[in-house]
PDB file of N, CA, C and O in Angstrom, chain B, residues numbered from 101:
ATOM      1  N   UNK B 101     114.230  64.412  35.519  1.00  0.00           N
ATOM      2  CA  UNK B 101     114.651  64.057  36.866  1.00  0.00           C
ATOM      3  C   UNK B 101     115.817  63.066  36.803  1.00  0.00           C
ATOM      4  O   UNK B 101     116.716  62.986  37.640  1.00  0.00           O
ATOM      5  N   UNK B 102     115.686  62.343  35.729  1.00  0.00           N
ATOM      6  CA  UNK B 102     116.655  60.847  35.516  1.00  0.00           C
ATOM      7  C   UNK B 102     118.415  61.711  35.176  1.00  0.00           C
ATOM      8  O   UNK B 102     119.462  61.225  35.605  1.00  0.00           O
ATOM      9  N   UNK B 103     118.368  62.688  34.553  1.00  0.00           N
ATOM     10  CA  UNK B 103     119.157  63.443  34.101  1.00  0.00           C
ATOM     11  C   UNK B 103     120.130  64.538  35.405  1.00  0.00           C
ATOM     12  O   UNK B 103     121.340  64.734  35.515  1.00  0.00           O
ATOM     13  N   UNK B 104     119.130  64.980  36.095  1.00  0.00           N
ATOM     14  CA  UNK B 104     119.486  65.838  37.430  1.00  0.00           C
ATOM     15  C   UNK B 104     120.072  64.526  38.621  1.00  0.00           C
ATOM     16  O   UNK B 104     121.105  64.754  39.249  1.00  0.00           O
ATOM     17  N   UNK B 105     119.501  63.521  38.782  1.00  0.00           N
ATOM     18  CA  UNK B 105     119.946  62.678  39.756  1.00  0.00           C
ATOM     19  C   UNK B 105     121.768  62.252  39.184  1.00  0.00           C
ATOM     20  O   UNK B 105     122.895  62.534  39.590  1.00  0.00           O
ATOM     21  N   UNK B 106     121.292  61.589  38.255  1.00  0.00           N
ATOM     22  CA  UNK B 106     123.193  61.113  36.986  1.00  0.00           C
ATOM     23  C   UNK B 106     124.113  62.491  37.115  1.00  0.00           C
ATOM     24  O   UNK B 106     125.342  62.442  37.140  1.00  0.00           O
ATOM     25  N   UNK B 107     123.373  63.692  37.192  1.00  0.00           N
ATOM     26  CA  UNK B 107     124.571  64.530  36.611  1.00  0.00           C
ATOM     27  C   UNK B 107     124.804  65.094  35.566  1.00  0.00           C
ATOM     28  O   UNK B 107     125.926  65.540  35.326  1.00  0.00           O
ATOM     29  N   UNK B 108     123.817  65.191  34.744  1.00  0.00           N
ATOM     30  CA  UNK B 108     123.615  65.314  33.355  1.00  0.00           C
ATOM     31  C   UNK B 108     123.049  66.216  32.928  1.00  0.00           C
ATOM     32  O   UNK B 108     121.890  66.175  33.341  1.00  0.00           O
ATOM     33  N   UNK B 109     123.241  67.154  32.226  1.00  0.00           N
ATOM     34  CA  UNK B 109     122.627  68.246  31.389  1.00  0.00           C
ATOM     35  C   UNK B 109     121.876  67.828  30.216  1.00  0.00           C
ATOM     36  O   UNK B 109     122.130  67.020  29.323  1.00  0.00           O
ATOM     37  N   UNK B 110     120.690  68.738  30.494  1.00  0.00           N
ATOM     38  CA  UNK B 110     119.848  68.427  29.118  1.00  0.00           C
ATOM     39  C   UNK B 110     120.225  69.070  28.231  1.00  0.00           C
ATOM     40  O   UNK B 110     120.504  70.187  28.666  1.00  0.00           O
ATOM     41  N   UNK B 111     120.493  68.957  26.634  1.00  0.00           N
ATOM     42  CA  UNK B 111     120.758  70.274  25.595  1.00  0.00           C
ATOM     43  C   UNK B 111     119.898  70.126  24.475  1.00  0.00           C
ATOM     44  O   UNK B 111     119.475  69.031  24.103  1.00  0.00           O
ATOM     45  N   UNK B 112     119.681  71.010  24.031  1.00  0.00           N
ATOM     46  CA  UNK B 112     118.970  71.584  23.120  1.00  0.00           C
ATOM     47  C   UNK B 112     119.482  72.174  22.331  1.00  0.00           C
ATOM     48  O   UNK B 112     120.629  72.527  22.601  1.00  0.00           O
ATOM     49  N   UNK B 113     118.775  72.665  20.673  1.00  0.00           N
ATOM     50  CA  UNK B 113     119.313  73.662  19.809  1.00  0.00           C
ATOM     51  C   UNK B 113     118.403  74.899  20.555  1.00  0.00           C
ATOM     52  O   UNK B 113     117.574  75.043  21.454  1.00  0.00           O
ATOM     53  N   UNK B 114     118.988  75.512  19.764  1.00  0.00           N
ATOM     54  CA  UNK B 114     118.065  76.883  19.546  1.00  0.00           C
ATOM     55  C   UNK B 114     116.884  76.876  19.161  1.00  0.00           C
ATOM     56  O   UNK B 114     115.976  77.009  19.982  1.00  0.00           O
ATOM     57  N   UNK B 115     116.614  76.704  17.706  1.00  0.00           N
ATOM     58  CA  UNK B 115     115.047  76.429  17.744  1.00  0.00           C
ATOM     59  C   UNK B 115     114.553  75.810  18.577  1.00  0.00           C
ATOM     60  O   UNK B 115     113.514  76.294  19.027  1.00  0.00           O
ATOM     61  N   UNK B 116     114.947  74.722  19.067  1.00  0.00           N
ATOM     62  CA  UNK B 116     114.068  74.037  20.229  1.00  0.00           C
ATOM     63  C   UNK B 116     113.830  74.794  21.393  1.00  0.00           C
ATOM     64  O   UNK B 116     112.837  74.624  22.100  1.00  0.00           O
ATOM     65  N   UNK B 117     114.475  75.401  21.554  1.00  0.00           N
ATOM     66  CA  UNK B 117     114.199  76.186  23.021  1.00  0.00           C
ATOM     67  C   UNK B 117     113.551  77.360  22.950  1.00  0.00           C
ATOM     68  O   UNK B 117     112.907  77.871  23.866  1.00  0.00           O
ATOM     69  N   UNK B 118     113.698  77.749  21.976  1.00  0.00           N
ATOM     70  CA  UNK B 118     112.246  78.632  21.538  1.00  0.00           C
ATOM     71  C   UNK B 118     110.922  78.301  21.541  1.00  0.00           C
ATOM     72  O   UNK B 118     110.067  79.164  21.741  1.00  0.00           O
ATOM     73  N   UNK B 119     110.631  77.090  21.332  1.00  0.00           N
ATOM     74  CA  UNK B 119     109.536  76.723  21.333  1.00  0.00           C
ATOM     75  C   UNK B 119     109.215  76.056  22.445  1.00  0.00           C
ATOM     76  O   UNK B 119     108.038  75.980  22.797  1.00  0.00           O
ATOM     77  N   UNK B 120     110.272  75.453  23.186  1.00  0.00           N
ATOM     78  CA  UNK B 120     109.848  75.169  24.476  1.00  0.00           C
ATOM     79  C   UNK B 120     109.331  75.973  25.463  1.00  0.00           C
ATOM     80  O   UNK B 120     108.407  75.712  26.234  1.00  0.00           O
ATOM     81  N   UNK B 121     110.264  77.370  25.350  1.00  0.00           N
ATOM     82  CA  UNK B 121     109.986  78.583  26.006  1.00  0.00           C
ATOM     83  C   UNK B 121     108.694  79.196  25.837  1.00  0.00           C
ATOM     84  O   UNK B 121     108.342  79.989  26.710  1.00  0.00           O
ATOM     85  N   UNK B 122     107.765  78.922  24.664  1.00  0.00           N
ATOM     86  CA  UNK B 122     107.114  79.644  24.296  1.00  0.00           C
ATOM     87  C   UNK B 122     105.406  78.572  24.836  1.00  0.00           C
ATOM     88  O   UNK B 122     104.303  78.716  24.308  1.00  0.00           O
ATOM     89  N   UNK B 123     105.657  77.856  25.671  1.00  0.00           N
ATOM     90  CA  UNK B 123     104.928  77.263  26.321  1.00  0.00           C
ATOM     91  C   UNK B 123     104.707  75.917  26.395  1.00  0.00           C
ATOM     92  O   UNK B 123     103.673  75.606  26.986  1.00  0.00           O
ATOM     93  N   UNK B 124     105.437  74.955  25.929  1.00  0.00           N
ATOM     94  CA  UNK B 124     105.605  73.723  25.604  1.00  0.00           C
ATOM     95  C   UNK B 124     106.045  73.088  26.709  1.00  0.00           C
ATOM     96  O   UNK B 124     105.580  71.984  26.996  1.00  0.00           O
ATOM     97  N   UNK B 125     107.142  73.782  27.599  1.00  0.00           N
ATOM     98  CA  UNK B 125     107.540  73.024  28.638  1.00  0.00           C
ATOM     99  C   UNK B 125     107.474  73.947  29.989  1.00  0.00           C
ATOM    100  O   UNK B 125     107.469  75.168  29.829  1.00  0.00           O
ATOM    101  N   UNK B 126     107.443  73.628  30.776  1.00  0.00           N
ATOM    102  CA  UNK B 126     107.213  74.505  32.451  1.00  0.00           C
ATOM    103  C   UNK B 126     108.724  75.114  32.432  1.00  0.00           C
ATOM    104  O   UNK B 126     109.738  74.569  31.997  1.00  0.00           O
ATOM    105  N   UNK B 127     108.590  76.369  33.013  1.00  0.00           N
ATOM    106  CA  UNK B 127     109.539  76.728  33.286  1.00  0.00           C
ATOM    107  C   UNK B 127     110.911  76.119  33.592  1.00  0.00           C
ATOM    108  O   UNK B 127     111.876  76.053  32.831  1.00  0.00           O
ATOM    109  N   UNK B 128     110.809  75.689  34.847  1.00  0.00           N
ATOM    110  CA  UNK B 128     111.746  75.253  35.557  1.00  0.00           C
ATOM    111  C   UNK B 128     112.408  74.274  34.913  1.00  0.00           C
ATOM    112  O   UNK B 128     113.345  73.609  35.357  1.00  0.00           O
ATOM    113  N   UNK B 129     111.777  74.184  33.607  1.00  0.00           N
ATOM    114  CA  UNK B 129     112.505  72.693  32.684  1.00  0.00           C
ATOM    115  C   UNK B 129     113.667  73.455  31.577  1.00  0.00           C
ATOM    116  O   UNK B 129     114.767  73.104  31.150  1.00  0.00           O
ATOM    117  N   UNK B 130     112.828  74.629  31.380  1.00  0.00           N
ATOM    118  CA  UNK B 130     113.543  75.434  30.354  1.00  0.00           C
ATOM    119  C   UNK B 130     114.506  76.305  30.918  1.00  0.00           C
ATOM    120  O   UNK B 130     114.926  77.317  30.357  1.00  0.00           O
ATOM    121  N   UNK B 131     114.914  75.824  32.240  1.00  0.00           N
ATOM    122  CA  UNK B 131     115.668  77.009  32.734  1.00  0.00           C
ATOM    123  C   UNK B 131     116.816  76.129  32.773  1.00  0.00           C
ATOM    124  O   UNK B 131     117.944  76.623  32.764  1.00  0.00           O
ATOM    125  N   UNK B 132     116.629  74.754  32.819  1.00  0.00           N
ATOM    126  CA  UNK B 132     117.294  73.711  33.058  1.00  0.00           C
ATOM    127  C   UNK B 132     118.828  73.760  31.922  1.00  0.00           C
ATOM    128  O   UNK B 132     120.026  73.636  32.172  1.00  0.00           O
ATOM    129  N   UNK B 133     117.953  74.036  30.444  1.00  0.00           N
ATOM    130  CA  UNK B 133     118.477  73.307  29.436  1.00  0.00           C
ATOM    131  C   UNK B 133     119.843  74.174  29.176  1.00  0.00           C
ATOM    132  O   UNK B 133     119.911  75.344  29.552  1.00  0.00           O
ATOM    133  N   UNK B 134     120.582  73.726  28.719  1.00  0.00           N
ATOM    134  CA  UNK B 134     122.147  74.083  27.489  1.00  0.00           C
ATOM    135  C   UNK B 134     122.078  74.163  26.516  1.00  0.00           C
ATOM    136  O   UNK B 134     122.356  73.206  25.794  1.00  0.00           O
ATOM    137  N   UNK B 135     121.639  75.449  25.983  1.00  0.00           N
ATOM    138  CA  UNK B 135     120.729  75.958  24.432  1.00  0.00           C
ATOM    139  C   UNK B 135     122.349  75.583  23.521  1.00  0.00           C
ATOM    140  O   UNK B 135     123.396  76.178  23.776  1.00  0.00           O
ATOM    141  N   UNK B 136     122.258  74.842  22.804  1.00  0.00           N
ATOM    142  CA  UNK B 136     123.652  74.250  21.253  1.00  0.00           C
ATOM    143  C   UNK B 136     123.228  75.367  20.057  1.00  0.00           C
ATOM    144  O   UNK B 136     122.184  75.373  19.406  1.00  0.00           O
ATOM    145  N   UNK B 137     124.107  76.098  19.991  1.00  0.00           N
ATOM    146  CA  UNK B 137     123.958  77.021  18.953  1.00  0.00           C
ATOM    147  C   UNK B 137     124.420  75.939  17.396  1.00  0.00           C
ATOM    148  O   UNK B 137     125.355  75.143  17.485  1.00  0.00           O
ATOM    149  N   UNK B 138     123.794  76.057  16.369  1.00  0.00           N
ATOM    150  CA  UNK B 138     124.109  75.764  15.596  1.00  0.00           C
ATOM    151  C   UNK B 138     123.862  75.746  13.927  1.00  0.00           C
ATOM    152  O   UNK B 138     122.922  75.207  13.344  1.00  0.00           O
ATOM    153  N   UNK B 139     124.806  76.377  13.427  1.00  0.00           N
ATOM    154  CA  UNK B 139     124.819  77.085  12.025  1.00  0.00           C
ATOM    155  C   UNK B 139     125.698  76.178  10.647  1.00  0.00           C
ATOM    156  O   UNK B 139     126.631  75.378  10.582  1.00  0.00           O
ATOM    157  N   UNK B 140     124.819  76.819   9.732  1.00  0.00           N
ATOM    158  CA  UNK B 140     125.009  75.833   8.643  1.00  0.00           C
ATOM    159  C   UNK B 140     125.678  76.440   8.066  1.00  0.00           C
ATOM    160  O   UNK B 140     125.703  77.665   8.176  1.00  0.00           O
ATOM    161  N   UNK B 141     126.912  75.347   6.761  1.00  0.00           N
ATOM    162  CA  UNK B 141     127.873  76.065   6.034  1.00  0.00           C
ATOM    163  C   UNK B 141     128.056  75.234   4.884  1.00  0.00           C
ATOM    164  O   UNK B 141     128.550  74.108   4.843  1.00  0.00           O
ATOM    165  N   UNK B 142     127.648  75.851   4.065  1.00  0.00           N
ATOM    166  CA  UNK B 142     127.687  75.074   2.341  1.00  0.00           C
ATOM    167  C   UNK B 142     128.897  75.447   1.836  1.00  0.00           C
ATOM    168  O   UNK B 142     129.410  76.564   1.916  1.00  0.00           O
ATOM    169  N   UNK B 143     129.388  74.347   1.247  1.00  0.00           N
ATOM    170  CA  UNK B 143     130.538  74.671   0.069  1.00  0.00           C
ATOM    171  C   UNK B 143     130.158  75.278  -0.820  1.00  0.00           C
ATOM    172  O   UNK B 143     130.709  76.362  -1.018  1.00  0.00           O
ATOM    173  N   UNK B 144     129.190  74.896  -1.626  1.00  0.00           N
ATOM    174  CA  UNK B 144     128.976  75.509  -2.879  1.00  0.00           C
ATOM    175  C   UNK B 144     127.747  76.966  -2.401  1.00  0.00           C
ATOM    176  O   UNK B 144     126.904  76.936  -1.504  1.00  0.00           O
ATOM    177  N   UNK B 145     128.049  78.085  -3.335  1.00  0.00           N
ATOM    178  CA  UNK B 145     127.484  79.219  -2.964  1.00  0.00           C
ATOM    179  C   UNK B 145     125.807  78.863  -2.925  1.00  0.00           C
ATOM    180  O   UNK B 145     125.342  79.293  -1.869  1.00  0.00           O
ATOM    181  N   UNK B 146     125.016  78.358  -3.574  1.00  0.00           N
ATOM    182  CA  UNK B 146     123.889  78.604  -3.633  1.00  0.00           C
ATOM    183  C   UNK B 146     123.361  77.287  -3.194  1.00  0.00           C
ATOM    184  O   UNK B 146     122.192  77.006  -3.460  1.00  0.00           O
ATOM    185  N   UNK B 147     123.977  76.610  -2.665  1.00  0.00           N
ATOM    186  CA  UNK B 147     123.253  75.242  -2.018  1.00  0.00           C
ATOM    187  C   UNK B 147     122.228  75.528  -1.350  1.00  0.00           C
ATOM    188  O   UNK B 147     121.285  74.748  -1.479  1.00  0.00           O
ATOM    189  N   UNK B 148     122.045  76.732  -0.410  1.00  0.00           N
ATOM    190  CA  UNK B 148     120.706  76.781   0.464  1.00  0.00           C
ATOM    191  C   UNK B 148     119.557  77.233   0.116  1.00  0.00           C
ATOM    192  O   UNK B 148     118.470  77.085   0.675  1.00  0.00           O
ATOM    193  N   UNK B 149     119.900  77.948  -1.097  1.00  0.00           N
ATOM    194  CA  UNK B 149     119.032  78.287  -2.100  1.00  0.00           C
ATOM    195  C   UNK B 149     118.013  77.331  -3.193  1.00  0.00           C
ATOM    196  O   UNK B 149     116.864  77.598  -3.546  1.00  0.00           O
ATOM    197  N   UNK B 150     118.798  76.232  -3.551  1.00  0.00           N
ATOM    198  CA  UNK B 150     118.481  75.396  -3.960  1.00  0.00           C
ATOM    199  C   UNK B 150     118.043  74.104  -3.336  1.00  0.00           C
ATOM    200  O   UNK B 150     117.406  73.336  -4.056  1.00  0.00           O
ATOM    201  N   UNK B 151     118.304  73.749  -2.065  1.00  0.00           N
ATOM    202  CA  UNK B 151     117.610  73.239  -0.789  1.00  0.00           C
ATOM    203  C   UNK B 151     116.089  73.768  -1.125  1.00  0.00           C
ATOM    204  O   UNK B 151     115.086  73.194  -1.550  1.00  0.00           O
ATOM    205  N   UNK B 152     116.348  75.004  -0.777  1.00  0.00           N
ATOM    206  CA  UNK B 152     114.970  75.697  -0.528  1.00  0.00           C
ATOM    207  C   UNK B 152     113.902  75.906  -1.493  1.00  0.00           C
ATOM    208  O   UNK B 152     112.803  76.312  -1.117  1.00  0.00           O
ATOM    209  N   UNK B 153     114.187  75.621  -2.875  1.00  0.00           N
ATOM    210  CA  UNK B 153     113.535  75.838  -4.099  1.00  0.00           C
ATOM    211  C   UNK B 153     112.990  74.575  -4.242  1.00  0.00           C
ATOM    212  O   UNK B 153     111.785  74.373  -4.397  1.00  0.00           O
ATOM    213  N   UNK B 154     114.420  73.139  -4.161  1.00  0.00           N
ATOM    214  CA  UNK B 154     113.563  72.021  -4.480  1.00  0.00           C
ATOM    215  C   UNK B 154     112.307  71.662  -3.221  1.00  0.00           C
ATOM    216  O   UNK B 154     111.174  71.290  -3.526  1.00  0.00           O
ATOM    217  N   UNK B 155     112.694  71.825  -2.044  1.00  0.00           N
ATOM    218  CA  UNK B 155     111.829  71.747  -0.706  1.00  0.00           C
ATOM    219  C   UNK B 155     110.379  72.532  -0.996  1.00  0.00           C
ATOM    220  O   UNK B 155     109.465  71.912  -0.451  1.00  0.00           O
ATOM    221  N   UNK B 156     109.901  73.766  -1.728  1.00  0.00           N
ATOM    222  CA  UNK B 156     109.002  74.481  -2.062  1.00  0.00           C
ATOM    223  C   UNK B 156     108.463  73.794  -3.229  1.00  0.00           C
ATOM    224  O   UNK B 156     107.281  73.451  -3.198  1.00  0.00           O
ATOM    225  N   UNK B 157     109.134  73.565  -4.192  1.00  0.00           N
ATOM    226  CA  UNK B 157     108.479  72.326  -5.564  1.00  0.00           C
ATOM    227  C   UNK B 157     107.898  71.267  -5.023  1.00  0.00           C
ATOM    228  O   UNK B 157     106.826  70.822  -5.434  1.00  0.00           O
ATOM    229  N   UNK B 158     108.713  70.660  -3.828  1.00  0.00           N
ATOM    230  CA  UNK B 158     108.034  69.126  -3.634  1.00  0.00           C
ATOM    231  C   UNK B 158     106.486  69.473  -2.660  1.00  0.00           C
ATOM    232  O   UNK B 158     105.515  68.738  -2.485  1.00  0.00           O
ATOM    233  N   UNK B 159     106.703  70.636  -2.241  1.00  0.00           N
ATOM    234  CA  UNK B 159     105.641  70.732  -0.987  1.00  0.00           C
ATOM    235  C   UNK B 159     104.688  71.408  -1.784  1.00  0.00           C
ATOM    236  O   UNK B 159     103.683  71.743  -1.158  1.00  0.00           O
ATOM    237  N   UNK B 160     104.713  71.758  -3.200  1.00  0.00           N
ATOM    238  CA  UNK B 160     103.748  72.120  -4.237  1.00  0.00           C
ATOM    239  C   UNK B 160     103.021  71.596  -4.891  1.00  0.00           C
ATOM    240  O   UNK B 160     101.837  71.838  -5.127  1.00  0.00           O
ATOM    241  N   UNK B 161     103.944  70.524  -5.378  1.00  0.00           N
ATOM    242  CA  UNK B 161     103.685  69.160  -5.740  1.00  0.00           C
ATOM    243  C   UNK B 161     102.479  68.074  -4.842  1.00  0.00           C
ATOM    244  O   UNK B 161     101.438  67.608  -5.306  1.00  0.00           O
ATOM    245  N   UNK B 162     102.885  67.943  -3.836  1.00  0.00           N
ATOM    246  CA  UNK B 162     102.506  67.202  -2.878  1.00  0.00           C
ATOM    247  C   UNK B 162     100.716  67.521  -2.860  1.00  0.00           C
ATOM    248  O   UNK B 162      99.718  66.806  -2.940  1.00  0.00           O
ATOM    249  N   UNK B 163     100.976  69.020  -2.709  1.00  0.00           N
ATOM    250  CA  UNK B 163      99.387  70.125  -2.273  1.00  0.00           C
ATOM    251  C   UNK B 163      98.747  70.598  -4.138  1.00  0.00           C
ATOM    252  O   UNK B 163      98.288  71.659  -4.562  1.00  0.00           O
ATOM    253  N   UNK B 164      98.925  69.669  -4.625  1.00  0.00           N
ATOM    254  CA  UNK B 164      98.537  70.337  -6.530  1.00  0.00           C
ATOM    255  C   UNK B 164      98.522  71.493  -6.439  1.00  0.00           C
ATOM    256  O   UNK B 164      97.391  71.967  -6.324  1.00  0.00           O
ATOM    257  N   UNK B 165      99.616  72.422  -6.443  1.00  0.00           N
ATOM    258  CA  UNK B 165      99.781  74.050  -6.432  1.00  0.00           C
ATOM    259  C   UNK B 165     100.217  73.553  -8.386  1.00  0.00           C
ATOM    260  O   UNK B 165     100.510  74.433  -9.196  1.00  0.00           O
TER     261      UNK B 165
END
């Protein structure tokens, strides 16, 4: 409401508004928002790959897998 009175748009990513949509917030809130598209870009070729390998070790680690 603080946002609609000022003039102000709410924004969001994408994932977020997926999950808002998906019952988290009332409609009329999610109809509100300015979904921010936004995509990732590595220099080096296999950075997200390796993100994702050490992120799976530590969460292995963590759970004694």
């Amino acid at each position: 409401e603080s946002a609609r009175v000022a003039g102000l748009d709410l924004v969001t990513t994408e994932k977020d508004a997926v999950r808002l949509a998906n019952g988290m917030a009332p409609e009329s809130f999610v109809a509100r928002l300015k979904v921010l598209a936004i995509a990732a870009e590595f220099d080096l070729p296999h950075a997200a790959e390796a993100i994702l390998e050490e992120t799976q070790a530590r969460f292995r680690r963590r759970r004694g897998f």
